[in-house]
VOBAGU-476054 format. One record per residue (C-alpha): x, y, z. Coordinates in steps of 0.1 Angstrom, whole numbers. Layout:
# residues N
[kolfi [X Y Z]]
...
This chain:
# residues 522
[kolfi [397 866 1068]]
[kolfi [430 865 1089]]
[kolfi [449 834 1099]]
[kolfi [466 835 1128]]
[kolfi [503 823 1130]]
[kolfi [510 788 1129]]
[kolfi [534 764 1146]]
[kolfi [532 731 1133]]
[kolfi [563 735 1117]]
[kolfi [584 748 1146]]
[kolfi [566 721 1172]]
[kolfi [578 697 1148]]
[kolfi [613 702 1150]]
[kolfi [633 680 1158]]
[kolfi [674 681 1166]]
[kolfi [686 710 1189]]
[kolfi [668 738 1189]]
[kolfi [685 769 1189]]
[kolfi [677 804 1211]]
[kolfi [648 810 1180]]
[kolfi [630 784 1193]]
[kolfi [598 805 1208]]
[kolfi [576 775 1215]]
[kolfi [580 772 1254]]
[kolfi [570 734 1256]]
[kolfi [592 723 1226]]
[kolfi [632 712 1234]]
[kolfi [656 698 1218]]
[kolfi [654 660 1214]]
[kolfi [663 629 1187]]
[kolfi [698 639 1192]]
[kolfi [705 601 1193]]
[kolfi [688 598 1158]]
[kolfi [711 577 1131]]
[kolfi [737 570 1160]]
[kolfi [730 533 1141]]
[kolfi [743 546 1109]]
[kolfi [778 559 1092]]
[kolfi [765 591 1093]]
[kolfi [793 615 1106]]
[kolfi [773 635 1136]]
[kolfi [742 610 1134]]
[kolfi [710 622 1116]]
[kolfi [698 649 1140]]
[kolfi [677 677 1125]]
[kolfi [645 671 1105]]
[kolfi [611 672 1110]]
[kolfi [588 646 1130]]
[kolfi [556 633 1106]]
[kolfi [525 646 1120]]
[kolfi [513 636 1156]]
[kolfi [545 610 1155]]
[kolfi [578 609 1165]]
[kolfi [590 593 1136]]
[kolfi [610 615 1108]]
[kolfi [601 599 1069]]
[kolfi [623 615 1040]]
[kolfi [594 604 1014]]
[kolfi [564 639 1033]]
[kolfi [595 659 1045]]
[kolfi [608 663 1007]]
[kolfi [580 670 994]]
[kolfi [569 694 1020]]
[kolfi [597 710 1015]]
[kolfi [594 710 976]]
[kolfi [559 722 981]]
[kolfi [570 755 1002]]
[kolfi [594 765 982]]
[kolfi [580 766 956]]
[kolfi [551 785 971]]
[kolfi [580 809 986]]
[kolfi [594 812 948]]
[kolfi [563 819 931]]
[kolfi [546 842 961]]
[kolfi [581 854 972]]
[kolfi [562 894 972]]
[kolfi [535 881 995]]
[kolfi [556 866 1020]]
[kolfi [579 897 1024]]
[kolfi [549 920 1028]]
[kolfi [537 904 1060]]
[kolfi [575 903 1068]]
[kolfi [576 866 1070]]
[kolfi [603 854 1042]]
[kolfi [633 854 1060]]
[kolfi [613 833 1086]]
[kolfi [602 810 1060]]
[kolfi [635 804 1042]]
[kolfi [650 798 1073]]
[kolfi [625 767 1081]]
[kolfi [627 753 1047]]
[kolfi [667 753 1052]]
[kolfi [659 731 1086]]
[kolfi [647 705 1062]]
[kolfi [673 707 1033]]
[kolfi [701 706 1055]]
[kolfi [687 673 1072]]
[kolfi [681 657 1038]]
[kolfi [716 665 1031]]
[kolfi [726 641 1062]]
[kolfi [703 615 1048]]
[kolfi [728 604 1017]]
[kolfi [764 611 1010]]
[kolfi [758 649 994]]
[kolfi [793 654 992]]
[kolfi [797 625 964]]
[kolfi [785 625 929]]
[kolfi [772 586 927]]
[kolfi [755 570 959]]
[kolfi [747 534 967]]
[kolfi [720 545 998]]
[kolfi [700 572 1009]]
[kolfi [689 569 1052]]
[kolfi [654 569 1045]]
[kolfi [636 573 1078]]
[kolfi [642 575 1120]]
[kolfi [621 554 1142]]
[kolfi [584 548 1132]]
[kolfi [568 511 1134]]
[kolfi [558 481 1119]]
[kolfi [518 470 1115]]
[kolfi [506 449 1145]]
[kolfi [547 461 1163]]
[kolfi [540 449 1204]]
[kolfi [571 464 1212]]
[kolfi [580 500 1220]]
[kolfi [584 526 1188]]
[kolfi [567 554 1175]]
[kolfi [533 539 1176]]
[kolfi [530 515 1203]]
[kolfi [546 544 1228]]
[kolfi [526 577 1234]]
[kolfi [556 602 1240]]
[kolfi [564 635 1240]]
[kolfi [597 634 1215]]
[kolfi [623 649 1249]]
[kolfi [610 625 1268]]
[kolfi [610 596 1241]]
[kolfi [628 564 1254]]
[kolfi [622 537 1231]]
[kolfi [650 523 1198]]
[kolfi [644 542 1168]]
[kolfi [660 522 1138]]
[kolfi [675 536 1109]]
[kolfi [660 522 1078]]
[kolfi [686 521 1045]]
[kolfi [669 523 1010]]
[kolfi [692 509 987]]
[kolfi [666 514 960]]
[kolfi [638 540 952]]
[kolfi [637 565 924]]
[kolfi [603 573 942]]
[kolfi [624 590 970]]
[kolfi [651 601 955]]
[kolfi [633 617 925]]
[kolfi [617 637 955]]
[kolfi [643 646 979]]
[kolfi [659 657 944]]
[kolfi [631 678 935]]
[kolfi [628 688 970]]
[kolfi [665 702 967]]
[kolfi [662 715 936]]
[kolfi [633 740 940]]
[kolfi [654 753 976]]
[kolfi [680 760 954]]
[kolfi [661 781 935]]
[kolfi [649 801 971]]
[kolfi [684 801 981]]
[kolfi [701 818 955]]
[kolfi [712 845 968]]
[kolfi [737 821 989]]
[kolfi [757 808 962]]
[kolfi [771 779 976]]
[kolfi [742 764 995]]
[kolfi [723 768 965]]
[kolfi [753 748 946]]
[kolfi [757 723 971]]
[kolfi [718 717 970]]
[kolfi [719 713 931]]
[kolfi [750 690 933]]
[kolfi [730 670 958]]
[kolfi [693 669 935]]
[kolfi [719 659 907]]
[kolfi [734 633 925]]
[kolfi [704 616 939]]
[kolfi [688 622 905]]
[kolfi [718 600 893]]
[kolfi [706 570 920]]
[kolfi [671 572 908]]
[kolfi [680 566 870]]
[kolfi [702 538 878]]
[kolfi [685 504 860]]
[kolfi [691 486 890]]
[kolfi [675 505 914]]
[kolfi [639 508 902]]
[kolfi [619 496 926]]
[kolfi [599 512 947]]
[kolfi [619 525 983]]
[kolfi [590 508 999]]
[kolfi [584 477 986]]
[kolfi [597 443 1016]]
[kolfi [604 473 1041]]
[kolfi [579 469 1064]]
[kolfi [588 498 1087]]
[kolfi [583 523 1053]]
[kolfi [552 500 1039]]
[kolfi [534 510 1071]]
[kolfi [536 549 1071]]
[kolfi [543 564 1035]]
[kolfi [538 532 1011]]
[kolfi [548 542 974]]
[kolfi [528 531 945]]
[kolfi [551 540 917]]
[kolfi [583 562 910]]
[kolfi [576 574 872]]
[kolfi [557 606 881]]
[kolfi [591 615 907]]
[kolfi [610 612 876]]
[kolfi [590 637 859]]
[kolfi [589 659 890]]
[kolfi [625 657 900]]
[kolfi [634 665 864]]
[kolfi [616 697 858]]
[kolfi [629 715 890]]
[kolfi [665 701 878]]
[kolfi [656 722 848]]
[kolfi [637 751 868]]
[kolfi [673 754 890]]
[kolfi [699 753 866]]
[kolfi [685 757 828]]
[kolfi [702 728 815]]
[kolfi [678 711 788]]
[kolfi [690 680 791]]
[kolfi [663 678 822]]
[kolfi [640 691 803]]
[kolfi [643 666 776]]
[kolfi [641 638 806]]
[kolfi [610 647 820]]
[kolfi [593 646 788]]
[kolfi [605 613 779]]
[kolfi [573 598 760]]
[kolfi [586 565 777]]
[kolfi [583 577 814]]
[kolfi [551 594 806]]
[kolfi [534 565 792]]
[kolfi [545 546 828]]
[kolfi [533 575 847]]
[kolfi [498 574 828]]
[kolfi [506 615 822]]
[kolfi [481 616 798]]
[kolfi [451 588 809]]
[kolfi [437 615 835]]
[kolfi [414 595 860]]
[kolfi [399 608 897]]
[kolfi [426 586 909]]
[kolfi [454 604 889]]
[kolfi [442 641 895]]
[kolfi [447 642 930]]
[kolfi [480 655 941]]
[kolfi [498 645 971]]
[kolfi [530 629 986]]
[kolfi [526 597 970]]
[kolfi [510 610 934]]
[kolfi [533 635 922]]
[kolfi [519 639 887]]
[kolfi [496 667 889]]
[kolfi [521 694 904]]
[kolfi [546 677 875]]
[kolfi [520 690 846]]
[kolfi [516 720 863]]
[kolfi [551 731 869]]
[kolfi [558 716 832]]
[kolfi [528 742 819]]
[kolfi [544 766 834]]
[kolfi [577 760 817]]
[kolfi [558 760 786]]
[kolfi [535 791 789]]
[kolfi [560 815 806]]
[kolfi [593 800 797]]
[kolfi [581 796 752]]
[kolfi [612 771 748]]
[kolfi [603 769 708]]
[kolfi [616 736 690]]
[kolfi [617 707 701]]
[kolfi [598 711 729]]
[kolfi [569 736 723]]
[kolfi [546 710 709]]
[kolfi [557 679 733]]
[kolfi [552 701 763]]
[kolfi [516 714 743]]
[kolfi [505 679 751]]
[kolfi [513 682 789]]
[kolfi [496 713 792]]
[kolfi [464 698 774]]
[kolfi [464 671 796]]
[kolfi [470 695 829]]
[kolfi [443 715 812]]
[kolfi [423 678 820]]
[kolfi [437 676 857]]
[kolfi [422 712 863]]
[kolfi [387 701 848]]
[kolfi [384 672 871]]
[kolfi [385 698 901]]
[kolfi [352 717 886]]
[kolfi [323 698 902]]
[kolfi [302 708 869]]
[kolfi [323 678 851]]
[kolfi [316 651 879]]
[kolfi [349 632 881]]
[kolfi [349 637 919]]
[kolfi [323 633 940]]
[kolfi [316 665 965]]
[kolfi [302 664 1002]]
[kolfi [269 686 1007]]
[kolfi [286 711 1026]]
[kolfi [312 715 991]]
[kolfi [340 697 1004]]
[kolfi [355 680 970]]
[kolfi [364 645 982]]
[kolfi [396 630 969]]
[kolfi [402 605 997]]
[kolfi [389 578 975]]
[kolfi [400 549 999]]
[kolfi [398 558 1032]]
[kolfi [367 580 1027]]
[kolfi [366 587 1068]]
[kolfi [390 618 1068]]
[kolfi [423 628 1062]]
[kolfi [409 643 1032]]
[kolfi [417 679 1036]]
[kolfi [456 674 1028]]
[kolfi [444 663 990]]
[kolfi [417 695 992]]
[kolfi [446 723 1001]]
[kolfi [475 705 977]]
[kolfi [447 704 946]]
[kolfi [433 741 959]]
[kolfi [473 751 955]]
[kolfi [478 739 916]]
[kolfi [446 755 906]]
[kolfi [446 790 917]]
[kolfi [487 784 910]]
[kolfi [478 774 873]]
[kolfi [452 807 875]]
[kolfi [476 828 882]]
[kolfi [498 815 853]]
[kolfi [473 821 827]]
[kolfi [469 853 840]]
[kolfi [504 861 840]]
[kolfi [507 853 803]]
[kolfi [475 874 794]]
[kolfi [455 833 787]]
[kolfi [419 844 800]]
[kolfi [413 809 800]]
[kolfi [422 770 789]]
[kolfi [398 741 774]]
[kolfi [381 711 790]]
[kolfi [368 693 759]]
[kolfi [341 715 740]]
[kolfi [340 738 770]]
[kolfi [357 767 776]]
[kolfi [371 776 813]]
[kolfi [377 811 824]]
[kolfi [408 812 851]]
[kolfi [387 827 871]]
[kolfi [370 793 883]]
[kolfi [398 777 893]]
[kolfi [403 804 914]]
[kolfi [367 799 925]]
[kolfi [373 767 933]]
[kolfi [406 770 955]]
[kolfi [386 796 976]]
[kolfi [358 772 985]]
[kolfi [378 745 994]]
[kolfi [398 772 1017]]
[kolfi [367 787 1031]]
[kolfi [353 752 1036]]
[kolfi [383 744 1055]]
[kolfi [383 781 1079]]
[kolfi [343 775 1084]]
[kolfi [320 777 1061]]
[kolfi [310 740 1060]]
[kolfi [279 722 1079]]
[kolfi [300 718 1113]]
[kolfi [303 754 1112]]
[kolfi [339 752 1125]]
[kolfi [375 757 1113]]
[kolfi [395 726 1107]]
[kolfi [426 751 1112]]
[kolfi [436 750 1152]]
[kolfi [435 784 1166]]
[kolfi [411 799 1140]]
[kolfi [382 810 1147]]
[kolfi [358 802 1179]]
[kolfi [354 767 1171]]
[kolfi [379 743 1163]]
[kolfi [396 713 1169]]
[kolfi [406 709 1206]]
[kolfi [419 673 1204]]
[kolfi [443 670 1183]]
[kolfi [461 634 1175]]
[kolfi [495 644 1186]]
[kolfi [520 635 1211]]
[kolfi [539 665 1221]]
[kolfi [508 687 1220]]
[kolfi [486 659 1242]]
[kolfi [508 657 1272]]
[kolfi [516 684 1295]]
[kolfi [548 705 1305]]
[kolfi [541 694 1342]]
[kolfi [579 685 1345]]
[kolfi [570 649 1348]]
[kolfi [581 618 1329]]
[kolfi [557 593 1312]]
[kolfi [571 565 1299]]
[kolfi [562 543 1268]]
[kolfi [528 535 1278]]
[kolfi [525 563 1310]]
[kolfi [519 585 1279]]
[kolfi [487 569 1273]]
[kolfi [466 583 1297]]
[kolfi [470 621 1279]]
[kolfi [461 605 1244]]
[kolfi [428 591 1262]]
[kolfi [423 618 1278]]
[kolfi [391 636 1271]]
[kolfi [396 673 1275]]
[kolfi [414 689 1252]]
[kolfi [453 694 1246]]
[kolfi [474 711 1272]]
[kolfi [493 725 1241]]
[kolfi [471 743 1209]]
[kolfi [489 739 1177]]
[kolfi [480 771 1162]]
[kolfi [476 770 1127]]
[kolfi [476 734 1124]]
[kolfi [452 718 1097]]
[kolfi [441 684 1108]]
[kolfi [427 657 1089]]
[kolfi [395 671 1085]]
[kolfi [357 654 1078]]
[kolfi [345 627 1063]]
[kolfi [323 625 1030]]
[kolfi [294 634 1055]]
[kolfi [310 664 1065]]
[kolfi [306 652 1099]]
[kolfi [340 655 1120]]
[kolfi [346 637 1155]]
[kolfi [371 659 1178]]
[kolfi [384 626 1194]]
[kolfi [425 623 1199]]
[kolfi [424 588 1193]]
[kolfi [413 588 1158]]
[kolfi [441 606 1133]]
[kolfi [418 605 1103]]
[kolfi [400 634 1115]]
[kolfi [426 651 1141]]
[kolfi [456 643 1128]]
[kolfi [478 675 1113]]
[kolfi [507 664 1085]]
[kolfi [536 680 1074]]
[kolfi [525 674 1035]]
[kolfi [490 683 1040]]
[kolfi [497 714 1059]]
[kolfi [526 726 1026]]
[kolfi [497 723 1004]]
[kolfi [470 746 1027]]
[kolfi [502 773 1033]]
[kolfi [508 775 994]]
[kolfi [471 777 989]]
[kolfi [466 807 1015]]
[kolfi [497 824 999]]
[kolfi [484 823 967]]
[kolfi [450 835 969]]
[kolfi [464 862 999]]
[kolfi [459 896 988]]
[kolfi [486 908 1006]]
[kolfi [509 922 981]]
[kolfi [485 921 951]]
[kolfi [478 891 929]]
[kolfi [499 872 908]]
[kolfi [532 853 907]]
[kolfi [567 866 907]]
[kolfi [574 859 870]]
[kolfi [609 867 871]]
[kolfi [621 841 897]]
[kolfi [630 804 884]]
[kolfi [647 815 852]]
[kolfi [665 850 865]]
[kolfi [700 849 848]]
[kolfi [701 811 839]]
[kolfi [718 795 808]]
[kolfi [695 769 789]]
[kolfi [717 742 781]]
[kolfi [707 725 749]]
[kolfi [726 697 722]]
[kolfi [695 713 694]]
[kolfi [700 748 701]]
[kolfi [731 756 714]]
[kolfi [738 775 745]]
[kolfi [717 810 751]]
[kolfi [712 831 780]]
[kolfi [677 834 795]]
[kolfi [679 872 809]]
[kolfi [652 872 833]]
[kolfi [621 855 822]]
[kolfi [588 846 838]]
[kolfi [592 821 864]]
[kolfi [550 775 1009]]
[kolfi [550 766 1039]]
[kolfi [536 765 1075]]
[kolfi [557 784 1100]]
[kolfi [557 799 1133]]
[kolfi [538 836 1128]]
[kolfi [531 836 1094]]
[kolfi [499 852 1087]]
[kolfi [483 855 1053]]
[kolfi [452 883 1052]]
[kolfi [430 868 1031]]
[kolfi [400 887 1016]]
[kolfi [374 863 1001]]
[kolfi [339 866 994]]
């Protein structure tokens, strides 16, 4: 199977787009964003949040964790279809604006700008959701909102700087002034007084991206601090037995097993497995990291329909949307289909044919099985007979919930609520978003191509990391198998037990504008 390229990435730009720009309906625009805040130059970059004008830190870090690390891992794959550069160069689009977002230059911060725009629920006056815009011709206030708290967000825009480092290390000082910044905002979310959630009485951040707990950020910010610069200490900080009990790292529910923006514990075990497996740090943390790996071992288990912690569609869609269960689902389906044939690929690296779930005994190979119905499910093979990825294939979504795609480039201006009449529109877009994922079914496999309703035709930045890692890492373009020698090339290990030594080389995603993965699965 072939997907085509896709530009949900580059039509989501925001900021001033430069002569690469090769979407002919996208210009520059937001280039009054943060002119309410301190920040020297304003806050103008970034990505906007699905079919929205808004721009929230809370998706765009972990997008961009969630590419690079499919870029470090599958760095091979991406150079064979000549798309690396391409990639690094989107992923730096999003560092550089999380950069703006706090003071990266400083070692201790007080606030980090959290989000541009956006609304609050039942809002009657223009924003990003009462107004149907395209973002040049947007017209409305969009507020700054300041999180003085939030280890949640911080823990992720640190991980989220961290893992670029790693991508960027052949520029030494980007890569150094990204780990200064992880460290720093690492530093804000482990201060006492700060631990509350950044979304808790913000009703402008409550609305979009509501957290529901920082403990699994700590774990996830921690390990890429250790992946980017070797220094145990992190190490020995995301295995604190205290933050795993609050993250319930080892009570493994349906609930718990499904990764996403909010729920970072899953990619945490994994990426933690890894360290363990590939990485063998000895005492004192070979056995406390044995007990991660068992309970990732758990995580992958509850992804095998045979053991019945999730419930499946007909068609073989694995549903994890376990409160909205009317769509959106497919962003939880690519993210889980990435850890699993990630995790594969790490047994396989370290010669494991296998791992445990209870009494049974799991060949990689299923996982891998597994990833590669959920992505065939999601290019057509499911009851609808269509592909939920816009521009692939004969049938797919023609509708899709979003603002800049909806309205034409007729050289006219709609206004706030002028917009209106292209989002009720209808026929389909003016604009196709190739390569966009959207929402995707619901637990009837049934899917409704109508604009108006996001849970099925929405695309999202985090959703659409998780199905480009995915593709990348069951691609065959390139061979199989991760680039082992990436996260830990030439770092020193750091540690108050066992000194300092050299690691010489051991074992160690994204959506962009004409990237295209050749994917051969039967």
């Amino acid at each position: 199977m072939t997907v085509t390229h896709s530009n949900l990435y580059g039509l989501g730009a925001a900021g001033r787009l430069g002569k690469s720009n090769n979407i002919t309906w996208r210009r520059s625009s937001g280039l009054n964003d943060g002119n309410d805040t301190l920040a020297k130059g304003g806050l103008v970059g970034g990505y906007y949040d699905s079919g929205e004008n808004s721009k929230s830190n809370f998706p765009m870090a972990y997008s961009m964790t969630m590419l690079s690390w499919s870029l470090v891992e599958y760095s091979h794959k991406y150079k064979a279809i000549n798309e690396y550069d391409h990639v690094r160069d989107l992923i730096k689009w999003g560092t550089d604006y999380l950069l703006l977002t706090f003071n990266s230059s400083s070692t201790k911060i007080t606030q980090i700008y959290s989000q541009v725009g956006g609304s609050q629920n039942g809002s009657q006056i223009p924003d990003d959701s009462t107004c149907w815009q395209k973002p040049e011709q947007m017209g409305y206030n969009r507020p700054t909102q300041t999180t003085f708290q939030g280890p949640d967000l911080a823990g992720e825009m640190s991980a989220a700087l961290s893992a670029a480092s790693i991508v960027f290390r052949d520029d030494a000082a980007y890569s150094a002034k990204l780990i200064k910044g992880a460290e720093t905002l690492l530093a804000f979310a482990r201060d006492s007084s700060r631990r509350v959630r950044y979304s808790r009485d913000n009703a402008f951040l409550a609305a979009a991206y509501d957290s529901t707990g920082y403990y699994d950020e700590y774990m996830w910010a921690a390990a890429w601090l250790f992946c980017a610069t070797g220094n145990s200490s992190y190490i020995s900080l995301a295995i604190l037995p205290g933050i795993a009990k609050n993250a319930n790292a080892f009570n493994v529910t349906a609930v718990s097993s499904v990764p996403s923006w909010d729920n970072k514990l899953p990619a945490a075990m994994v990426l933690l497995t890894r360290v363990k497996m590939v990485l063998n740090p000895g005492y004192p943390y070979e056995d406390l990291l044995s007990v991660y790996q068992t309970s990732n071992a758990l995580i992958m288990c509850s992804y095998l329909k045979q053991f019945g912690v999730h419930n499946w569609t007909r068609g073989g869609m694995i549903i994890m949307n376990k409160e909205q269960q009317q769509g959106q689902n497919l962003q939880y389906v690519a993210n889980a289909a990435f850890l699993a044939s990630l995790f594969a690929d790490y047994l396989n690296s370290t010669g494991v044919p296998g791992f445990n779930c209870g009494p049974n005994y799991i060949p990689s190979a299923l996982l891998r099985t597994f990833a590669t119905s959920q992505m065939d499910y999601i290019l057509g093979t499911n009851p609808m007979n269509m592909s939920y990825i816009v521009g692939y294939g004969t049938k797919f979504p023609r509708r899709v919930h979003h603002r800049g795609a909806s309205i034409p480039s007729d050289n006219k201006y709609y206004s706030c609520k002028g917009g209106f009449k292209w989002r009720d529109n209808p026929g389909p877009n003016p604009h196709t978003i190739v390569g966009a994922m959207v929402g995707g079914p619901d637990r009837f496999d049934k899917f409704h191509d109508v604009r108006t309703n996001p849970n099925y035709t929405e695309p999202t930045l985090a959703g659409n990391a998780g199905l480009v890692a995915a593709l990348a890492s069951l691609t065959t373009s390139a061979g199989f198998g991760i680039d082992k020698n990436t996260i830990f090339s030439g770092r020193v290990v750091a540690s108050e037990n066992l000194g300092m030594k050299t690691i010489p080389f051991l074992s160690s995603f994204f959506f962009a504008p004409g990237v295209m993965f050749i994917l051969c699965i039967s």
